[in-house]
N, C-alpha and C positions, 0 to 999 in steps of 0.2 A: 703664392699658391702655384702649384704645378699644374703643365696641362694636363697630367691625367685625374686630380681632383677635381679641376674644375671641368671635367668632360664625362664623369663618371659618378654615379650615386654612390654611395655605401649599402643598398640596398634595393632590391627592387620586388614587385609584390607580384604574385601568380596565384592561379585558383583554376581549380578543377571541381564539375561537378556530370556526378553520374547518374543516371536514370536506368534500372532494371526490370523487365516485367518479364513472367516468364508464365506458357498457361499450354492447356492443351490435355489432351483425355490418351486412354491405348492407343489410337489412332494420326491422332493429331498433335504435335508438338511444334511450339512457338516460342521461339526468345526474342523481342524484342528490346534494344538497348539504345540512351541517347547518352551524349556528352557533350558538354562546352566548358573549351577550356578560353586562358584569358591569359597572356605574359606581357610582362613588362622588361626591357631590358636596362640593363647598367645606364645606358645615355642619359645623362640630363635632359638633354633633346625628346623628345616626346617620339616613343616607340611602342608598340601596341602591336600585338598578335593575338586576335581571335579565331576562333574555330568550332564549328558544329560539326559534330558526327553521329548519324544515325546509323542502324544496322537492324535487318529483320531477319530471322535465321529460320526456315519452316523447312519440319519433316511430316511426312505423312506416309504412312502402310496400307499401301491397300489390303493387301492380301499375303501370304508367307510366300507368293512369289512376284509380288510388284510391290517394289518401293518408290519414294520420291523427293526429292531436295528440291525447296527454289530458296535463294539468301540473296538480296538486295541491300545495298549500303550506299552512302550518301556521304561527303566532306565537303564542307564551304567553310572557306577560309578567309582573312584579312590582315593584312600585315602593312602597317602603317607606319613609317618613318622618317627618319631624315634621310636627302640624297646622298649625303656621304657618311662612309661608318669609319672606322679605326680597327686592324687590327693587332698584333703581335708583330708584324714588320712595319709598321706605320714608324717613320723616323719623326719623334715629335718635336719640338724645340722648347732649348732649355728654358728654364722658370727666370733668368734675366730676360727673354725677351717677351715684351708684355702683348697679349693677347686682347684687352679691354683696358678701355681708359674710365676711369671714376666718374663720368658722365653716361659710360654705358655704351659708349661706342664702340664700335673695334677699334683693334691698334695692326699697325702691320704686322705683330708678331718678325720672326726674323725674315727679313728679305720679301716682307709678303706672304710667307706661307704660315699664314694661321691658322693650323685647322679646327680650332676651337671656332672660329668664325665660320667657318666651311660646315660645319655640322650645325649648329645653332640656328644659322641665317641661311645657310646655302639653299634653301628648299626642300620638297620631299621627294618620297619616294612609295609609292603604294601599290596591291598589286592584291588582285581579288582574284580565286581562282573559285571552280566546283570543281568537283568528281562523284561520278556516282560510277555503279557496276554490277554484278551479280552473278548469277553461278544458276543453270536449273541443270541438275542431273535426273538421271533416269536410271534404274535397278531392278533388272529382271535376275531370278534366281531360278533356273529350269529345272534342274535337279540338284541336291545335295551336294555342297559343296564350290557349285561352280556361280560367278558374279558376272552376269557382263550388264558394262555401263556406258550408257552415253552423257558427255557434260559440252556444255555449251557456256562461254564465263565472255561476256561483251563489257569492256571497260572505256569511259566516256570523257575526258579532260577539257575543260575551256577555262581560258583566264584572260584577264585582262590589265594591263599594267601602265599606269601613270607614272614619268619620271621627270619633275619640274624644281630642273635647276637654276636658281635664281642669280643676277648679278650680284656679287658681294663687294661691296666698298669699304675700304680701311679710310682714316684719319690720321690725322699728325695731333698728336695732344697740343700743341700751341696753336694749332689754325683748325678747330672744330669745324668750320665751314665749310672748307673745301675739301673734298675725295685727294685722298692721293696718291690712292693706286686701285686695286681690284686683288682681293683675295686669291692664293693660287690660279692667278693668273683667270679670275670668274667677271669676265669682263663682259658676260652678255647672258639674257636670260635665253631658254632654251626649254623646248616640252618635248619629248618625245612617249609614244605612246605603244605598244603592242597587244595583239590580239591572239597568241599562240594556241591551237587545239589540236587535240589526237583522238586518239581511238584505235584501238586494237580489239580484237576476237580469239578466242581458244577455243576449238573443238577437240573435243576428244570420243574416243570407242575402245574401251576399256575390257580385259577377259579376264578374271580371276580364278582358278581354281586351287582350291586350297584341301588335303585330305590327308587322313591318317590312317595307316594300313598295318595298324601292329607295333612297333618299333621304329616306323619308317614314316617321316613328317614330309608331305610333298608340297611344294606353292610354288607356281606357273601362272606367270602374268604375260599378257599378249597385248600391243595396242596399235594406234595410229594418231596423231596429233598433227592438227595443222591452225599456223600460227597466222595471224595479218598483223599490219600494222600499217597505220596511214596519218600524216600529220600537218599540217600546215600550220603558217606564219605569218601576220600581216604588221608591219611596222611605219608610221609616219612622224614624223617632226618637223617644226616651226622654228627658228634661230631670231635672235634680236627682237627680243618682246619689247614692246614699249610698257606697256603697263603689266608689274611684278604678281599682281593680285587675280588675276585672269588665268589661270595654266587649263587653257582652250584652245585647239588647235587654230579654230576659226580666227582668232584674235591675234594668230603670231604675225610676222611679216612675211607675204608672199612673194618676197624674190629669194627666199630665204625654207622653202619647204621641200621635204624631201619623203619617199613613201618607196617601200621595197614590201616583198610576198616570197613566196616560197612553197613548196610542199615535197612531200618525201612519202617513201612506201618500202617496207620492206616484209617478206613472207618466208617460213619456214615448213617443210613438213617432216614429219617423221613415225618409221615405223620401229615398232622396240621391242624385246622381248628380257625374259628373265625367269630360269628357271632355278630354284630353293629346293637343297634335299640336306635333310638332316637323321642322323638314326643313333637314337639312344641319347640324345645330345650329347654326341660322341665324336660324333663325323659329319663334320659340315661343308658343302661343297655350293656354291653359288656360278651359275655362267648369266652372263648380262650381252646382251646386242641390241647396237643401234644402229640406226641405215637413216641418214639423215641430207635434207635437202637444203642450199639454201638460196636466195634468191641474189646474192651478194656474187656470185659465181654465175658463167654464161654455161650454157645448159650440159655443155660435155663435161663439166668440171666443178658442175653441182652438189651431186653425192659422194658421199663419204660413210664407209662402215666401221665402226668403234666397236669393239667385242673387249670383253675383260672376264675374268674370271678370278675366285679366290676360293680356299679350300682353312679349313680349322680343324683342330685335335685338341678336343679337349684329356688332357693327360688323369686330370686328378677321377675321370669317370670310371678310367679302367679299371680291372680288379688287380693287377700285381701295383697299385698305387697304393700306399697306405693312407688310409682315412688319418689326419691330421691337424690339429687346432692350429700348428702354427700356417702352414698352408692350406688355406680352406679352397683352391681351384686354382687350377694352370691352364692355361691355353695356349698351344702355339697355332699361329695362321702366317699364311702368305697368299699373296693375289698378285698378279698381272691386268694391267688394265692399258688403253686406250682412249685419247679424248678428244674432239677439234676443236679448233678456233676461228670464227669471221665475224667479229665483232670490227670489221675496220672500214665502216662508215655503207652508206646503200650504193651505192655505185661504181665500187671499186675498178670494172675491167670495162670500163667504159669511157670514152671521150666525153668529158661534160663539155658544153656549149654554154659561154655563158653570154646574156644578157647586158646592153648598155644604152645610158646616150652619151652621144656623142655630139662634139663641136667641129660641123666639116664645113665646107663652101660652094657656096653656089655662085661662082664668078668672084665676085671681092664680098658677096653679102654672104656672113656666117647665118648656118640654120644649124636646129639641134634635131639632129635624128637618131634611129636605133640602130644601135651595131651590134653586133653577135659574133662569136670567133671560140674557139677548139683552148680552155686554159688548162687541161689538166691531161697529163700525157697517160695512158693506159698500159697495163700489160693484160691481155685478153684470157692467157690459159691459167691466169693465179688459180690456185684452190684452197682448201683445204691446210691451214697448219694444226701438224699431230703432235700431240705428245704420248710416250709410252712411260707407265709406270713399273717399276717392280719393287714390293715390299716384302721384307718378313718382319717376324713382330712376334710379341707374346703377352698375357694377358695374365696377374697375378695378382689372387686376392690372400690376404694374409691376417691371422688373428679372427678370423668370424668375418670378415670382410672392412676389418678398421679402417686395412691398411691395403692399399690397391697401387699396382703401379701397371704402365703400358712403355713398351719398349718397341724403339720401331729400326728399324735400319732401311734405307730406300734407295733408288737411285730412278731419277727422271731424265729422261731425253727427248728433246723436243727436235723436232726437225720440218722442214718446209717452212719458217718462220718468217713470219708475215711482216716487211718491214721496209719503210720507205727510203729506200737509195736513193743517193743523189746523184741528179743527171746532168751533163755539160750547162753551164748556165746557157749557150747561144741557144737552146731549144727553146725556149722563152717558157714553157709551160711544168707546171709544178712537180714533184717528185713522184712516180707512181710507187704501188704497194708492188712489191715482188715476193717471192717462196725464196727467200736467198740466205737462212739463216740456219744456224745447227745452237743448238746447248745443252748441255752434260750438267745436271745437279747430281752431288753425292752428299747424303747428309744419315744421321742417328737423330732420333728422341725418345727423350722420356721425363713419363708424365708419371709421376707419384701424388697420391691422395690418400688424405684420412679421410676418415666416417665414424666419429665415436657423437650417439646420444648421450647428454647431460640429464640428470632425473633431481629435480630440487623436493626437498623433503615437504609432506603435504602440509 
């Protein structure tokens, strides 16, 4: 038998179940929904993913000028398995090298590396998490036409994870008694355990106005959004367990324990706008701005404004267009836009400081103390990497709308790009991010689609 029969089922069983209620009068409207799902994966090995999801969804009217949202939702989850998995790069070993012996024991497999024994025997791996979260907005309507909204969305993350890898022993099929080596090299037991949590917030101040003046379709949205985000991480482990059955930190060996922490923050604000004009759905013209904060950048080199615009013609509305079955609508558009990027870690233009102990001397008698020292080299004015789009394009539906296709031609340049060079090694400290990159994309597409309904006879 090969290892991936014997490490893998021919089948495995799932199930979903949903709960819907839904109630509420002119005034008052309620969805609330549950689910629990349940998976099983391919392993032989025993794997197991549960999951509860709640959700409460409430709207309520006061009045034709106050409205109101609050929506809370709920996920706990469980995911129980082996410490080690397989996947699509896993090098396995061929079916001459035997992975069990007819006694049930391991065998070395080749060289030792059984990983059929590795997942079977090696231990588990489990990892319980919550989240809960919610959304209360608010909708004042002062006059016709116009929406302004406040929303506030706090989301809440904790988990907690056990990972208790056990010693594996292989055998020699002639000497059942004696170990005679240790599985991929799993020569000791070991628990490690972590505590990871987050939380972030979203506010928003939202202005809507939307109106029609004849021919002339106007919407103008105005806002302000400011983001948090805050997270921490506690992790411990225990090395050379005496007894395999115990995966307790208290029980591992104490010359052999190790415990790290962490936390991280990162904050965004932004002000946006966008204003929609369209006449006769004839002529369509969009401008968008964003003026955008972040906290990844030191404060002169914070902001960044992204403006973009795009404009449409719809051809087939004019009247020197002839009405047509085989073209039922043409559109040509084009837009110009801008976008940034600082997704590159919370502390970019910063000296990180980190944390240690250390083994120094006190005359000839070694103590362990804390050291602390500069590992990550900074560049202070990074900002902002931009990219600028420019698109044309056209939009054509053919046959009653069978037959649709979209055509685009574009080109993207990116420039200030955000990217870690590398620095003499004698500096001893790691690469920082710089603004030191350009790139040129030039590309076409096109997307063609049917749409014919089938009608079967009654």
């Amino acid at each position: 038998m090969s290892y991936i029969d014997a490490m893998l089922k021919k089948s495995s069983f799932s199930q979903s179940h949903k709960l819907n209620i839904t109630a509420g009068n002119k005034n008052v409207k309620s969805v609330i929904s549950a689910q629990y799902d349940r998976n099983q994966r391919l392993y032989k090995a025993d794997y197991d993913y549960d999951r509860v999801m709640v959700r409460a969804n409430n709207d309520i009217t006061f009045n034709k000028y106050l409205k109101a949202s609050f929506d809370v939702n709920a996920t706990y989850s469980v995911a129980d398995g082996p410490a080690w998995t397989f996947g699509p790069s896993t090098k396995l070993g061929a079916p001459i090298y035997a992975y069990e012996w007819s006694n049930g024991q391991l065998a070395p497999g080749k060289s030792g590396e059984n990983y059929y024994g590795l997942m079977m025997e090696g231990g588990f791996d489990k990892t319980t998490a919550f989240a809960v979260g919610g959304k209360i907005q608010l909708d004042i309507m002062p006059i016709d036409g116009l929406k302004i909204s406040g929303v506030f969305s706090p989301q809440l993350y904790s988990a907690r994870s056990k990972r208790f890898e056990t010693k594996t022993p292989y055998y020699n099929e002639d000497d059942p008694e004696i170990v005679a080596g240790y599985v991929a090299s799993r020569h000791k037991t070991s628990l490690t355990e972590g505590r990871p949590n987050h939380h972030n917030t979203t506010a928003q101040v939202l202005a809507n106005y939307m109106k029609q003046f004849g021919d002339h379709d106007l919407n103008v949205l105005a806002g302000f959004e400011n983001y948090y985000y805050y997270g921490e991480s506690l992790s411990a482990s225990r090395d050379y367990y005496t007894l395999d059955s115990y995966p307790y930190l208290s029980t591992g060996n104490e010359n052999y324990q190790y415990n790290n922490g962490s936390a991280y923050e990162n904050a965004t604000r932004s002000w946006f706008g966008r204003v929609m004009y369209n006449y006769k759905n004839r002529y369509y013209l969009q401008v968008n701005g964003r003026y955008d904060g972040s906290s990844r950048f030191a404060k002169e080199n914070r902001w960044g404004f992204f403006p973009s615009v795009s404009a449409g013609w719809a051809l087939t509305e004019e009247s020197f267009m002839p009405k047509s079955e085989i073209l039922t609508y043409l559109k040509l558009r084009g837009s110009y836009g801008t976008l940034g990027n600082e997704r590159i870690g919370d502390y970019p233009y910063q000296s990180i400081i980190g944390f240690s102990n250390s083994l120094m001397y006190q005359g000839s008698t070694p103590v362990m103390a804390q050291s602390a020292g500069v590992y990550s080299f900074a560049i202070y004015d990074i900002s902002w990497e931009k990219t600028r789009s420019y698109d044309i394009g056209l939009d054509a539906y053919f046959f009653n709308n069978r037959l649709n296709l979209a055509a685009d031609v574009y080109r993207k340049d990116t420039e200030d790009m955000l990217l870690q060079l590398e620095i003499p090694k004698y500096v001893g400290l790691s690469n920082p991010y710089q603004n030191a990159g350009k790139m040129h994309t030039n590309g076409m597409e096109l997307d063609p689609a049917g749409n014919r309904q089938l009608q079967g006879a009654p």
